[in-house]
C-alpha positions, 0 to 999 in steps of 0.5 A: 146169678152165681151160686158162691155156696154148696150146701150139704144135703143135712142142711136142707132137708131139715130147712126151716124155711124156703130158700133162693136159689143154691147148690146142692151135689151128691148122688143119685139113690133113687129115680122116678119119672112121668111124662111131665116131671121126674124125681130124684133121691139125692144123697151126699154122705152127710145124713141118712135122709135123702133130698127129694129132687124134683124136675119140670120136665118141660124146663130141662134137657130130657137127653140129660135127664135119661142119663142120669140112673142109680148111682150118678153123681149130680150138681143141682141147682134150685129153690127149696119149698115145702113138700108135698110128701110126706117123707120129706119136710122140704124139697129142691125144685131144680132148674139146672142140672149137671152131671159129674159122673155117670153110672153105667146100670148094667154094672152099678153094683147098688142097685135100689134093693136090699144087699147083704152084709156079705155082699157090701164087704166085697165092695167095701169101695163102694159101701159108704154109699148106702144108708147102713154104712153111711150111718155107722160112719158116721157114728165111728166118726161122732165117737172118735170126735167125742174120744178126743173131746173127752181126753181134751177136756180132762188135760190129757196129752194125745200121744203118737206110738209106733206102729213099727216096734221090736218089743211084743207088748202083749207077749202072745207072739202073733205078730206081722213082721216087717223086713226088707230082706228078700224072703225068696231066699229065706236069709232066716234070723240075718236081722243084721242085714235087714232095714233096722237091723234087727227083728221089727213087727207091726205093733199090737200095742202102743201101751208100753211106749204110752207108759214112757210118755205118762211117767214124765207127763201124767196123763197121755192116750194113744190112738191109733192102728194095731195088729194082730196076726191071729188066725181067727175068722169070727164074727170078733176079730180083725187083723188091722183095727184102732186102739184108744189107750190112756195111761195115767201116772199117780193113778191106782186100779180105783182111779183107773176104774173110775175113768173108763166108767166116766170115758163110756158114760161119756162116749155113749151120752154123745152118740145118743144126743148128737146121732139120733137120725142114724141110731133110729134108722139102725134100731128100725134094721136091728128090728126088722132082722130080729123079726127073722130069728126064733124068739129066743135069739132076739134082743130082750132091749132094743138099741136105743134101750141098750145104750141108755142101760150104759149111761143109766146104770152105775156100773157093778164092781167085783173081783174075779174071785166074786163073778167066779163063785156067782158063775159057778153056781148060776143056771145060764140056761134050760141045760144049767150049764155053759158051753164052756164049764165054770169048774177050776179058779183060774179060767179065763172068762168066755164071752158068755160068762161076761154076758151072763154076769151083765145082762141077767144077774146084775142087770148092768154094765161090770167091771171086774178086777183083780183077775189070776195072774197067769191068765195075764200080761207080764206088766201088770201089778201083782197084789200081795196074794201073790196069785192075782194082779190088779187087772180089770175089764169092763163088760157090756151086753152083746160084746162081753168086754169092752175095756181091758186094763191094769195098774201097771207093775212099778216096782222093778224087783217085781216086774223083773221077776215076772218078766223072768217068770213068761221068760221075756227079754230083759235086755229087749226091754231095758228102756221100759225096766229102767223107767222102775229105777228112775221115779218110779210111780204108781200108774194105771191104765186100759185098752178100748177097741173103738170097732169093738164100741162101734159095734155095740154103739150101731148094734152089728153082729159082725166087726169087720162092718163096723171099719170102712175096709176090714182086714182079717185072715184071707181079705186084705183087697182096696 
């Protein structure tokens, strides 16, 4: 009989009842055999429970069953009847059996044993494969899924930005430049002769050209890759990572607040409804390191725990000149002081001043606002103290900010001011000076790193495992 349907491994091993004959592939995690019947762990990527194979022995060619190992790729065809173990429901009773590709156990890297994080990142290629990563793959993927969906549904635009640009958003200047010219001969400044003709990076930023499109229609987001070509090699940062950045016309600070509170609640609410499997296998892994660590260094919440603290909390709201005062007379720790001193108005928050404010003052997520204008970008709309600007960050447990965003300036006096002021180019930058002179609006809006979210969503300590294949100073390999 033909088989006409390939099932995924997600929708067997959580049957309902017993099947006829189908078609399952995947492959091998695991593999036990007797004199008489052999068993295997097959796995397809699509869930984080493996389909308990087993073999009759006597009905199947045993020279293609010792071939099988660790790693091979199978096509199995059989019936699914209820378990008799008791990690499995339902299980597939195999009467034939093809090899797709072999796995040479000499050199097959995922062997069945625990692995280190450092290891996996040297065979991102083959990462996917194990429990940790197909389930934080699939989260990224639920909250890309539900990024979209949220947008969707509110009549936002999705909006595609270069990746190729010659205007620094950020004005930082730690930018990837792209040319054609021969670097051997170092022809330095000669833009002229190069492919644009002029300097071109890789953009760090799709907010000014997302500006653009929302001054004409209201509400658009971003969502793409950007670069930064920062010289960091923490536990934080990547060189290549993905941006969601809505920009809204017609909306103020408050309403720019108001939509990255309801964009997480959002977010967060569908990776615990739909992703309950994965999250339970990464919180059981998060326990099982923690119980590895001095007391003091594990979570006082487990993640399942810290994810509801965000969807459960109303998130508190206060001015940078606020979260400064409570800083500076807070008692962090048994020393009553931070590593990094709270004692001059204007310094830029350490991760450890955001975490303070969230998990032992107030209890819950922050968002601040209204933060010292020298501390940020040349774009954002200054307040009549003429000293702050109408910038705020969203912060989280673990991660300290997980959203950064403004009400962009929209008056031209002022923004040609400022931009004279971080001396950046008016003429690089008339087409966004412009949009000041014709129908000028009030506007707003924020960045969201998604490895960033992915990293507090699945509870890794480290970015780069969060993205199928990091790049970061010193690793750009697959």
């Amino acid at each position: 009989m033909a088989i006409e349907k390939r099932y995924k491994v997600i929708d067997v091993v959580d049957a309902s009842k017993e099947s006829n004959d189908i078609l399952i592939s995947g492959w091998v995690r695991n593999k036990r055999q007797s004199k008489n019947v052999a068993f295997l762990s097959v796995n397809d990527g699509s869930t984080i429970k493996n389909l308990q194979v087993v073999i009759d022995l006597s009905k199947v060619d045993i020279d293609l069953i010792e071939k099988i190992n660790t790693g091979t790729a199978v096509s199995i065809i059989g019936k699914i009847v209820k378990s008799q173990g008791r990690d499995q429901s339902f299980e597939l009773n195999a009467h034939k059996i093809d090899i797709l590709g072999i796995a040479d156990p000499e050199s097959y890297p995922l062997q069945p044993k625990k692995h280190s994080f450092e290891f996996l990142r040297d065979i991102s290629h083959l990462r996917s494969r194990t429990n940790t990563f197909g389930a934080i793959f699939r989260i990224r993927h639920a909250i890309i899924y539900a990024i979209h969906n949220f947008f969707n549904s509110k009549g936002f635009l999705n909006i595609h930005t270069p990746i190729l640009t010659s205007s620094d958003a950020e004005g930082a200047g730690e930018m990837f430049k792209v040319t054609t010219l021969d670097i051997e001969k170092k022809i330095k400044n000669n833009y002229k002769d190069d492919f644009f003709g002029k300097e071109v990076n890789l953009t760090v930023s799709g907010q000014l050209n997302a500006e653009l499109a929302a001054l004409g229609l209201s509400e658009v987001y971003t969502f793409g890759p950007t670069f930064r070509a920062e010289n960091s090699n923490t536990s934080r940062h990547l060189a290549e990572f993905w941006m969601i950045e809505p920009e809204m016309a017609f909306y103020d600070i408050k309403d720019n607040m108001d939509l990255a509170e309801e964009m997480l609640k959002h977010l967060v609410k569908y990776t615990l409804d739909n992703c309950k499997d994965d999250l339970s296998f990464l919180e059981k892994a998060e326990e099982d390191r923690d119980k590895q660590k001095p007391m003091l260094e594990r979570q006082s919440l487990n993640l399942t725990e810290r994810l509801k603290f965000v969807c459960n909390n109303t998130f508190e709201r206060l001015t940078y000149s606020e979260a400064f005062q409570i800083l500076k007379s807070s008692k962090p720790n048994k020393k009553n002081k931070f590593d990094f001193p709270v004692n001059e108005w204007g310094i830029d928050f350490q991760s450890e001043h955001e975490r303070y404010l969230v998990e032992k003052h107030f209890k819950k997520p922050v968002i601040i606002v209204d933060y010292p204008k020298k501390i940020k970008a040349f774009y954002m709309r200054q307040n009549d103290d003429n000293k702050t600007v109408a910038a705020m960050d969203v912060l989280f447990p673990i991660v300290g900010e997980i959203i950064g965003g403004s009400q962009r300036e929209e008056r031209y006096d002022k923004l040609l001011s400022r931009m004279k002021e971080m001396n950046i180019s008016k003429k690089q930058l008339w087409w966004y000076l412009e949009t000041r002179k014709f129908g000028t609006v009030i506007h707003s809006g924020f960045g969201l790193g998604l490895e960033r979210l992915v990293q507090f969503v699945t509870g890794m300590t480290n970015i780069r495992d969060v993205i199928p294949f990091p790049r970061s100073p010193g690793n750009c390999n697959f």
